[in-house]
VOGU-3710 file (C-alpha; in Angstrom, 3 decimals, decimal comma):
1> xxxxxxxxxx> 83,665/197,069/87,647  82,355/195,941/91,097  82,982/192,559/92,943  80,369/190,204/94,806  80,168/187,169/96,536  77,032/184,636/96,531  76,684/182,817/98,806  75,133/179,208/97,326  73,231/176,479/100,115  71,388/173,970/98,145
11> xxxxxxxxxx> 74,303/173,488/95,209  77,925/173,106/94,707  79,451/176,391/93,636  81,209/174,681/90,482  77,470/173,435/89,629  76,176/176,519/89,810  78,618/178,490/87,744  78,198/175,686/85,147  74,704/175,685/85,171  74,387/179,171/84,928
21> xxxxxxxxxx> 76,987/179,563/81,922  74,785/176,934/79,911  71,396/179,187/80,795  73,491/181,993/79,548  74,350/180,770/76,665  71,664/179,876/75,933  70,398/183,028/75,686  72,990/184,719/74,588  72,818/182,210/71,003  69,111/183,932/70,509
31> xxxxxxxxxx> 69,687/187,645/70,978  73,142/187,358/69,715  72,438/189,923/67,207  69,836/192,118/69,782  70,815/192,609/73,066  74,584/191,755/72,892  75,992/193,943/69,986  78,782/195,937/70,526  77,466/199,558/70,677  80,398/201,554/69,636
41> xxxxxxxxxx> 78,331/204,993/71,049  78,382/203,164/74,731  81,734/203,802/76,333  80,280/201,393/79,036  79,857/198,076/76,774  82,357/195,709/76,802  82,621/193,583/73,566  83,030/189,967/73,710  86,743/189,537/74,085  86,712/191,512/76,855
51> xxxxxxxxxx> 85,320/191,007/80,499  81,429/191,618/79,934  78,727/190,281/77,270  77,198/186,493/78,818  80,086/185,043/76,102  82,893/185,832/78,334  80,777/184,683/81,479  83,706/182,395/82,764  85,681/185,184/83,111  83,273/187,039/85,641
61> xxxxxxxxxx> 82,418/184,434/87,379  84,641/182,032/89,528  84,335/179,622/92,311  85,800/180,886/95,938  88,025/178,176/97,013  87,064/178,788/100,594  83,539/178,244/100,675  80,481/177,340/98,562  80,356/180,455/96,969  80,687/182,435/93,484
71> xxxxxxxxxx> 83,052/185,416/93,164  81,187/187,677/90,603  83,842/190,586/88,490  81,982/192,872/86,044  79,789/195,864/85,433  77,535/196,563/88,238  74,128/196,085/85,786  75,283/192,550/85,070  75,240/191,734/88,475  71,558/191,721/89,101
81> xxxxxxxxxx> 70,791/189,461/85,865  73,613/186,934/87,398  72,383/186,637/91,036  68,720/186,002/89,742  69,877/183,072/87,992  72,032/182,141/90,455  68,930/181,893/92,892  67,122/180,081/89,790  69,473/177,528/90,288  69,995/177,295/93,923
91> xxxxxxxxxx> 66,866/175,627/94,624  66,930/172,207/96,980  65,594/168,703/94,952  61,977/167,749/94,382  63,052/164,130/93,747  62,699/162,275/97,054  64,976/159,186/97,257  63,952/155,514/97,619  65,954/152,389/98,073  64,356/148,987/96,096
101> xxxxxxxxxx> 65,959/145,229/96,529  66,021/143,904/93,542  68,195/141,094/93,355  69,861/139,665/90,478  67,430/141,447/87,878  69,057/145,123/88,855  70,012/145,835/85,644  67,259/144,733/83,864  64,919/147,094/85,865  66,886/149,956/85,835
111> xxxxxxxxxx> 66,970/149,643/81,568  63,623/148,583/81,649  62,464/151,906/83,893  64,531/154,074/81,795  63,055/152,507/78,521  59,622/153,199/79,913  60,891/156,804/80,626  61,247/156,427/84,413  64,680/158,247/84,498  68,079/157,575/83,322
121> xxxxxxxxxx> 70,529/155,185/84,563  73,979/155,641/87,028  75,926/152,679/87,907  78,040/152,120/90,525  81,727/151,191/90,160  82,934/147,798/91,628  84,881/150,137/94,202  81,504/151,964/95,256  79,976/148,739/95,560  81,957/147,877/98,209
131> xxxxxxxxxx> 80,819/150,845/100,205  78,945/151,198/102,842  74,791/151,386/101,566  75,271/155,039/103,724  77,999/155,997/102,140  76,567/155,595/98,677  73,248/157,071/99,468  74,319/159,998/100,834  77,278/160,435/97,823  73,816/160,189/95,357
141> xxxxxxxxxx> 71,603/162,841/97,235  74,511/164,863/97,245  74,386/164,481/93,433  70,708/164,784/93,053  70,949/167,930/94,904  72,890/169,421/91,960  70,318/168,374/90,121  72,432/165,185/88,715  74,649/167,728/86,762  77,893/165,271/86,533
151> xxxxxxxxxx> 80,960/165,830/87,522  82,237/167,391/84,530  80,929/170,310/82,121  80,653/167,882/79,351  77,310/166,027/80,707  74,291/166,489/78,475  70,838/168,251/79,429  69,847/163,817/80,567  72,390/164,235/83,555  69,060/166,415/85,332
161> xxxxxxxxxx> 65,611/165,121/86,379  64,712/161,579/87,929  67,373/159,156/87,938  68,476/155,470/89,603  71,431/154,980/90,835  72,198/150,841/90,704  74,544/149,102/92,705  74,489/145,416/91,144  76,561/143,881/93,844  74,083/144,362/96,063
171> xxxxxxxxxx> 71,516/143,873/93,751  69,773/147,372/95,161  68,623/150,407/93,250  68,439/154,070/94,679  65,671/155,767/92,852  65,344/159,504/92,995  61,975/160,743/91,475  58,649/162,145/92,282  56,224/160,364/94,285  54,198/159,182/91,234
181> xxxxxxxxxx> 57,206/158,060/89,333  58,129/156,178/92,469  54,767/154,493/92,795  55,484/153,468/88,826  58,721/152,010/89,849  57,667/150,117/93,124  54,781/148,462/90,974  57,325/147,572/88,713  59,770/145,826/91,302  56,836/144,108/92,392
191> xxxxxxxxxx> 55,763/142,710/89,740  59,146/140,966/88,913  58,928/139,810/92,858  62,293/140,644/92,862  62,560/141,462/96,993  62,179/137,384/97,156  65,374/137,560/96,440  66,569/139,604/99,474  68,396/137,949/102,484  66,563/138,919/105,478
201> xxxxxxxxxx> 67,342/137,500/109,011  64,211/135,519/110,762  63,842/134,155/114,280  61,617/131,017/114,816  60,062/130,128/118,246  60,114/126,717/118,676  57,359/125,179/121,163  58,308/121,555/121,341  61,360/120,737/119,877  65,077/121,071/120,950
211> xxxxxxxxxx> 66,708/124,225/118,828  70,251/122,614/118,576  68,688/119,792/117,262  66,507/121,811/114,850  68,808/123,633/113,661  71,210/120,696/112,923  68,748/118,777/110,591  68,057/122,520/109,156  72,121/123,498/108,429  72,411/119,784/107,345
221> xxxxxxxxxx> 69,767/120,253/104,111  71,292/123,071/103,348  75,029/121,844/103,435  73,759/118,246/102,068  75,265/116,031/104,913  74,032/114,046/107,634  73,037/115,974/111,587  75,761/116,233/113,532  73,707/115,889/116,332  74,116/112,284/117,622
231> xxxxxxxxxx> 71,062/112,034/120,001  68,836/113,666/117,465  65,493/112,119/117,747  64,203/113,649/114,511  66,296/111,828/112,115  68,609/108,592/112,244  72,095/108,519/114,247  74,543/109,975/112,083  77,751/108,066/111,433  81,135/109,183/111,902
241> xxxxxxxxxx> 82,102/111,400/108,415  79,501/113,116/107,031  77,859/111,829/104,143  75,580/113,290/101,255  71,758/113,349/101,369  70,222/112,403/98,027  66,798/113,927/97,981  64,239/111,879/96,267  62,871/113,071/92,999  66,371/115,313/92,579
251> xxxxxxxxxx> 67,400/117,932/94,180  65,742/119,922/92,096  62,626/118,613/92,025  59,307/121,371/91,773  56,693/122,321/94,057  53,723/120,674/92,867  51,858/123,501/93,811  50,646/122,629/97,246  51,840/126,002/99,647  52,501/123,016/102,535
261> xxxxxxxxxx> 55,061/121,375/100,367  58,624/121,828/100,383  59,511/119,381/97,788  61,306/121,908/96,073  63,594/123,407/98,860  66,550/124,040/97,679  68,517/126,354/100,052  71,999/127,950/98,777  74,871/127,207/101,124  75,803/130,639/100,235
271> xxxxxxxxxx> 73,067/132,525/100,913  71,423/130,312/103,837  72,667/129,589/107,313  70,588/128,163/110,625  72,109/129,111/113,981  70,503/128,366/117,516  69,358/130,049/120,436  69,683/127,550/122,881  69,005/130,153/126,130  65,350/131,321/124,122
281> xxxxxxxxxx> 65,299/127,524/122,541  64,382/129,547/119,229  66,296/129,336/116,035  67,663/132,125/114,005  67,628/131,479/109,839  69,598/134,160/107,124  68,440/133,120/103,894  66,338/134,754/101,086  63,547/136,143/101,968  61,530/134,024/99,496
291> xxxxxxxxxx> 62,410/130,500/101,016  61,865/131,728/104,489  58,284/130,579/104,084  59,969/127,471/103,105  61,968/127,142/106,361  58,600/128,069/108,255  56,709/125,491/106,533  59,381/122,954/107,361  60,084/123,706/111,046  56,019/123,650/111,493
301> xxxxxxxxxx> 56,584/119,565/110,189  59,003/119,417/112,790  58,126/121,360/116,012  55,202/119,113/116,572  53,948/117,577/120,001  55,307/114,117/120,201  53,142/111,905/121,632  54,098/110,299/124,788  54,176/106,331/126,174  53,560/105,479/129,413
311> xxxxxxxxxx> 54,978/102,263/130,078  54,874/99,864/132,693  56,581/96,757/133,132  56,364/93,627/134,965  59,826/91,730/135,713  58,865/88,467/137,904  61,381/86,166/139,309  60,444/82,961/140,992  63,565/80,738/142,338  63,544/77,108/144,116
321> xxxxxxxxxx> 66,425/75,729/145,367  66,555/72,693/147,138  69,448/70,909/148,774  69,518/67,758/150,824  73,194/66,444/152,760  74,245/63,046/154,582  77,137/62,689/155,985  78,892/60,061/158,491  81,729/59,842/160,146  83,258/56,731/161,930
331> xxxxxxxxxx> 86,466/55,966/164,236  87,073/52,123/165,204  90,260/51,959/167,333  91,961/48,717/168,994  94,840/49,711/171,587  96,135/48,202/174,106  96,983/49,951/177,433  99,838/51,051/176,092  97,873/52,816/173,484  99,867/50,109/170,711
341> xxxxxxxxxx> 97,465/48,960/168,139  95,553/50,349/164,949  92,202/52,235/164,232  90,230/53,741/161,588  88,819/57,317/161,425  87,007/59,275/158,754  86,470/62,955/158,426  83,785/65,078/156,614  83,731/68,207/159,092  81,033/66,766/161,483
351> xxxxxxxxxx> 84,211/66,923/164,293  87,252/68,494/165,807  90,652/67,111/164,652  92,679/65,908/167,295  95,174/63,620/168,340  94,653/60,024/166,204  93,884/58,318/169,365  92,418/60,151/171,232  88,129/60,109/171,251  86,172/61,885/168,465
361> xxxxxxxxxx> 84,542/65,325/169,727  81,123/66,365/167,592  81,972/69,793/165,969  79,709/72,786/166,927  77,413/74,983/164,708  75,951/71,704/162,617  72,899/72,196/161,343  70,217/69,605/160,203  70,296/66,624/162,826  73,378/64,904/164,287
371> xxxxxxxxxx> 73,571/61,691/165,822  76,254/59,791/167,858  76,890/55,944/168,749  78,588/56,175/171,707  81,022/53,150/173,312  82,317/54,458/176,175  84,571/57,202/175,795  85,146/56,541/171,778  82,113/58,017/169,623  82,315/55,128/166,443
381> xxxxxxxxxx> 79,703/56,812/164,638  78,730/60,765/163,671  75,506/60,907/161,460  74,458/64,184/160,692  71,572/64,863/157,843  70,897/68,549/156,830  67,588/69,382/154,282  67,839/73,318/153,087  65,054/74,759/150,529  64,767/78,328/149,465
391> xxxxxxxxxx> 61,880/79,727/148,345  62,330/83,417/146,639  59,682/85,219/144,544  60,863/89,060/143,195  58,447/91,060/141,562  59,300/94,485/139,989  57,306/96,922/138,567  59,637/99,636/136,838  57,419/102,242/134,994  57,835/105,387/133,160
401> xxxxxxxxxx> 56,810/108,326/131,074  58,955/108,985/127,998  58,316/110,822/124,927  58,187/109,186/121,170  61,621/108,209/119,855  63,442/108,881/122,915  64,983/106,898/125,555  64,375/106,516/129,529  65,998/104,486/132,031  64,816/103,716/135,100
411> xxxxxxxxxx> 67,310/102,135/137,779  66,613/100,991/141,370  69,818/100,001/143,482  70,137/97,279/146,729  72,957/97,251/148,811  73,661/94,529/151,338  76,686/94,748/153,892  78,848/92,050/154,611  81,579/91,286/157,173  85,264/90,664/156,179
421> xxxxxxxxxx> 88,502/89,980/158,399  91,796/90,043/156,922  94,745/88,357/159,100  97,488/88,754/159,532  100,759/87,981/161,620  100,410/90,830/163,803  96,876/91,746/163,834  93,236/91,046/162,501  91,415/93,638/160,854  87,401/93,401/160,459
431> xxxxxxxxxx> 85,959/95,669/157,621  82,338/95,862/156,072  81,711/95,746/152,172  78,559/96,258/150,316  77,389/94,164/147,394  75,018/95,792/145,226  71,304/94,343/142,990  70,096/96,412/140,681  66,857/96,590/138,619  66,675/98,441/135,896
441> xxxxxxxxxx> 64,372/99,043/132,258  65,989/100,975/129,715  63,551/101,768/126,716  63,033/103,902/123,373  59,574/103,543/122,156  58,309/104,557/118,484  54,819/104,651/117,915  53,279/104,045/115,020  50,257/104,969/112,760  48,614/101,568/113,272
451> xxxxxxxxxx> 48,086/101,449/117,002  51,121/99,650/117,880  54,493/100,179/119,495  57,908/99,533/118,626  59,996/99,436/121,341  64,214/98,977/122,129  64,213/97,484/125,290  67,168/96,227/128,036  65,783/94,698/131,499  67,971/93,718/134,263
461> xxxxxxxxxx> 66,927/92,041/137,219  69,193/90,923/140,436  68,286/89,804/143,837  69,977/88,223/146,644  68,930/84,438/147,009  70,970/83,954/151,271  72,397/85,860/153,554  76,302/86,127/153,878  78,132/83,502/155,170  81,636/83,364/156,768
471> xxxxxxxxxx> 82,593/86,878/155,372  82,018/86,098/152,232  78,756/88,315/150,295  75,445/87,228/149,790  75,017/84,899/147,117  72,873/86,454/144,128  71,070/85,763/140,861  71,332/88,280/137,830  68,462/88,154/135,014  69,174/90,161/132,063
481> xxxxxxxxxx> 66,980/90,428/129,000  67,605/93,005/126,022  66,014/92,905/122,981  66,512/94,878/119,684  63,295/95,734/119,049  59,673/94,461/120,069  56,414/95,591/118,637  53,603/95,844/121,071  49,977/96,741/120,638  49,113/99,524/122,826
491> xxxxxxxxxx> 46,885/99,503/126,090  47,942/95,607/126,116  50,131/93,852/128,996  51,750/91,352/127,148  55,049/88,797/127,695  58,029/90,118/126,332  60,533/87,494/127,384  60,779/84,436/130,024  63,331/82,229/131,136  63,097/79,067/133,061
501> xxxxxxxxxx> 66,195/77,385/134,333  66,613/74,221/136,254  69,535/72,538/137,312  70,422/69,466/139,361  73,653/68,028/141,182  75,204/65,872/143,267  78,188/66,204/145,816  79,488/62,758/147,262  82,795/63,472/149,243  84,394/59,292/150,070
511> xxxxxxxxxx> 86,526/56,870/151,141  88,126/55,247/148,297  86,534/51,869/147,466  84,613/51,742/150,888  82,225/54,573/149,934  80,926/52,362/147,100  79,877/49,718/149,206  75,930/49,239/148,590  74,873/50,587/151,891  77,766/50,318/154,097
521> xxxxxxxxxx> 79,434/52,707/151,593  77,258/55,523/153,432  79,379/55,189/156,544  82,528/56,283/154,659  80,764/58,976/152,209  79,156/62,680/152,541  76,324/62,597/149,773  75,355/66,692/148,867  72,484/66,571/146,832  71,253/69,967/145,443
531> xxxxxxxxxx> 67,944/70,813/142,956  67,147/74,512/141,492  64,435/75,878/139,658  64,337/79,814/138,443  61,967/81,027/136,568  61,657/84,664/134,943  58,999/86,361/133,250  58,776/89,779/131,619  55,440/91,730/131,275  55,423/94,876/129,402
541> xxxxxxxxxx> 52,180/97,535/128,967  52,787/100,466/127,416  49,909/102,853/126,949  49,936/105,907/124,019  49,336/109,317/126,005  47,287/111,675/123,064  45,123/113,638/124,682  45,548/117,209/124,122  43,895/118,570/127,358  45,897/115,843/129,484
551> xxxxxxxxxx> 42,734/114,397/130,466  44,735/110,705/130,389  47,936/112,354/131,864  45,569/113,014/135,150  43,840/109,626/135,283  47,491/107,720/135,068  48,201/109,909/137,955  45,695/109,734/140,246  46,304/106,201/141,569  50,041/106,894/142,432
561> xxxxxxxxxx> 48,968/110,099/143,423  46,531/108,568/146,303  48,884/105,493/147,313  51,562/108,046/148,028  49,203/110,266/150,414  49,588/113,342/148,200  46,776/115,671/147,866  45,645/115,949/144,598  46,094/119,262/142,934  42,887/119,791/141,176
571> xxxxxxxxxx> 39,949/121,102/142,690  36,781/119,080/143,332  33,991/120,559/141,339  30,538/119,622/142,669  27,763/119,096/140,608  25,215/121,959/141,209  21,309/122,641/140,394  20,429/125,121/137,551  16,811/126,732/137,343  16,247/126,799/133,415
581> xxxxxxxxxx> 14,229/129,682/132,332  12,810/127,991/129,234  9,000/128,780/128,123  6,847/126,033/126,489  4,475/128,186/124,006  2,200/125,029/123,958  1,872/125,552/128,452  0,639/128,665/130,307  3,311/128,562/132,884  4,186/131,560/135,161
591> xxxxxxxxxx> 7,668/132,416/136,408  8,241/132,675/139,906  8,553/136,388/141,133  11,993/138,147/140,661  13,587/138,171/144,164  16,910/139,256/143,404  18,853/136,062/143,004  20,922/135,624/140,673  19,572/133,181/137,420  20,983/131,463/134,626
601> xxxxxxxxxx> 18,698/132,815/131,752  18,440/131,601/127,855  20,554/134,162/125,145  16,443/134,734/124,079  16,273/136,792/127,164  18,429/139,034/125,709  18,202/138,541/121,686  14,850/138,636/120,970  15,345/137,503/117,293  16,445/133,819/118,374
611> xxxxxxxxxx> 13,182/131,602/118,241  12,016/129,395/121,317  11,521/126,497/119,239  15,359/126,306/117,683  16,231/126,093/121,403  13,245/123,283/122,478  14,379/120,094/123,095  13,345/116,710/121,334  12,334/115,121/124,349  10,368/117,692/125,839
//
């Protein structure tokens, strides 16, 4: 008896030894009665109960627990007959592997391909499901190496050849076969469209609209709830909870065919998400792969070029105020020398208060006229008259670009100082304040397919009216006009809103009783008489900005442009003279001698299969 080792590199050893017993069997069950009687004139043969004859192979051949190798014990002829099949059998696997999505019809392929003789069928425990895809692949071509022999040495002659191994969680076959059977099966997966069903990760590039945004209204059809986004200008303001979107026609409802509709999208919450790249402004989508052309379809509805408004506005304010003041004062003493006696003595500010008796001295800084009647040293009489109209006439002209469905403000701010002193026992302290007009025009425009222009507008207007007076600030006039929506025809200055107040009063500051003495009342009375008219008037013109080469973006700009001083930034391009090379058949004309200058030539010159007469002009 000798002893061997061989060595195995493409198989298991515990493959090999089984594979080999069943080849020896095999063999052994036809020349049973030939080659492998007991020959009772050969010292040399062993029968079949003991070591040698292919019966008692398992007893010559065992698997070294050190290695991937066979330990062969018998007769020394035997051994040559072993290691040949040995080598049969270590041979590496024709079958190349393939992996194939096939979604929630995994099963159904796999029995379908192994119906249609395509291989037979593994699948994969719940555990191995769980596994990593690598894991699993590499535990399979390990298998198919062996030649898909099992794991025990009770696996029929189907455990060899092509086979799939199916993972259903996944919803992914592993196919090992030839390169014909795998062009079978691939026809076959396509067929059922089944990779539709894979979830595959797509970025979109969005060109004019705001990812976050996008991919709000996206998450929110799949999730069936309202944006989050509140400033979305793709959809209405959302409200505080959530709420559920009812689709119309169901949610449910089927493509009528058209590849640009979506009325069927129906995204899984499950399977589909919608994240956003802000930094890139691109979105990122996980979803099947079939209703990514859905998602495409619907972001190209909503990454569209929004048209823009350009409007200007008007805001005049026209105020006249008129005020008109008579007042008279009058002292009428009778005193002896010893300054015994009575008197009479009115006061409406036109003088200084001093003692009762003593003369009446005319106040300074009085404006209008003032006149005196003078008796000696006494002044009876103080008539002063004072006439004040203001004239003001604002005009602002607040004006912006802004894109459809959003909103623009535009905000101009005045600030006038004004002097204030604060006293007190110890000291006086001066200090300067500012008061503050503003104009502004806050807007959201939505055009629409008609022409016209719907617009959300809020105009304030303030001015000052004076100048501040005894440290108190300027006195001013606020005009405020907000509207909830106005619709507008476009290219059109029209009036949006006017108001026209006017207001009258009278001031008379008397003498009880005497004041209301016809006529002679006036020399106990200080009559204020004050008249104001304001009127406001508010001109919008908003114009729709289409163009696509920004030919009306340029022509909106040039006027600012030149008022400012600014030098425009596109090139002058002067008209220049082009010497046509055309021929008239019906004239003999000859062409100037070539003297190297350059010349603009017909595409005749050079193709001489375009006819002269396709390229002759009507009027010529």
């Amino acid at each position: 008896l000798v002893t061997h080792t061989i060595q195995l590199t493409h198989i298991s050893a515990p493959q090999a030894k089984q594979r080999a017993e069943k080849m020896l069997s095999a063999d052994s069950g036809s020349n049973r009665n030939a080659t492998n009687q007991f020959n009772p004139n050969n010292p040399n043969q062993l029968n079949n109960n003991q070591s040698g004859g292919s019966g008692s192979l398992s007893n010559r051949l065992s698997v070294d627990a050190s290695g991937n190798s066979l330990i062969f014990r018998g007769l020394a002829e035997e051994f040559d007959e072993i290691r040949a099949i040995i080598e049969a059998v270590d041979k590496p696997s024709q079958l190349t592997p393939m992996v194939y999505y096939t979604g929630s019809s995994t099963r159904a392929v796999a029995e379908f391909a192994k119906k249609n003789g395509l291989g037979e069928v593994d699948f994969m425990s719940t555990t191995t499901g769980q596994q990593n895809t690598t894991n699993a692949f590499r535990q399979r071509q390990q298998q198919q190496q062996q030649n898909f022999q099992g794991l025990n040495q009770n696996q029929d002659e189907t455990s060899g050849g092509s086979r799939m191994l199916v993972d259903e969680g996944r919803g992914r076959i592993i196919y090992f076969a030839t390169p014909q059977q795998q062009e079978q099966f691939a026809n076959l997966v396509e067929q059922l469209d089944a990779e539709d069903e894979e979830i595959v990760v797509e970025t979109y590039k969005l060109e004019y609209a705001d990812a976050e945004e996008v991919a709000d209204i996206l998450q929110s059809l799949i999730e069936r709830t309202r944006p989050q986004t509140g400033s979305s200008t793709f959809l209405p303001t959302n409200q505080n909870q959530p709420r559920t979107i009812v689709f119309p026609g169901g949610i449910n409802a089927n493509n009528t065919g058209d590849d640009n509709e979506v009325a069927g999208f129906n995204p899984n919450p499950e399977t589909s998400f919608v994240i956003a790249d802000i930094g890139n402004n691109q979105i990122i989508i996980t979803s099947p792969r079939s209703q990514q052309k859905e998602f495409a379809q619907l972001i190209g509805r909503i990454d569209l070029r929004r048209a823009q408004v350009y409007i200007e506005a008007i805001i005049v304010a026209v105020s006249d105020t008129e005020s008109f003041r008579l007042a008279i004062e009058s002292q009428f003493l009778d005193l002896n020398s010893n300054n015994e006696g009575g008197g009479l003595r009115t006061n409406f500010g036109l003088s200084a208060l001093d003692i009762f008796t003593n003369s009446t001295t005319v106040a300074t800084g009085l404006g209008g006229i003032t006149g005196a009647l003078i008796s000696d040293d006494f002044i009876p009489l103080i008539i002063n008259a004072t006439e004040t109209d203001i004239n003001s006439r604002v005009i602002a002209r607040p004006q912006l670009l802004i894109d459809d469905n959003s909103e623009a403000t535009v905000l101009t701010q005045q600030e006038v100082p004004f002097q204030t002193t604060v006293s007190s026992n110890i000291s006086e302290r001066t200090t300067f304040e500012f008061v503050t007009a503003q104009t502004s025009l806050t807007v959201t425009p939505q055009i629409s397919a008609g022409g016209t222009i719907r617009m959300d507008y809020s105009i304030l207007l303030e001015s000052f009216n004076g100048a501040a007076l005894d440290g108190a600030p300027p006195p001013k006039q606020t005009n405020e006009i907000s509207g909830a929506s106005v619709t507008v025809p476009s290219d059109s200055t029209v009036v949006i809103g006017g108001l026209v107040v006017e207001s009258e009063g009278e001031t008379i500051i008397k003498v009880p009783l005497l004041g209301d003495i016809p006529w002679v009342g006036h020399l106990f009375r200080d009559t204020n008489t004050t008249g104001s008219k304001t009127t406001l008037y508010v001109f919008l013109k908003p114009r729709v900005l289409r163009n696509p080469s920004l030919r009306d973006y340029r022509l909106l700009t040039r006027g600012p442009q030149q008022a400012s001083g600014l030098n425009f930034d596109i090139p002058e391009l002067p008209p220049i003279m082009m010497e046509s090379t055309y021929i008239n058949p019906s004239e003999s004309t000859v062409l100037p001698a070539d003297d190297g200058t350059p010349r603009i030539g017909l595409p005749s010159e050079s193709d001489p299969d375009i006819n002269q007469q396709d390229l002759k002009r009507e009027d010529d």
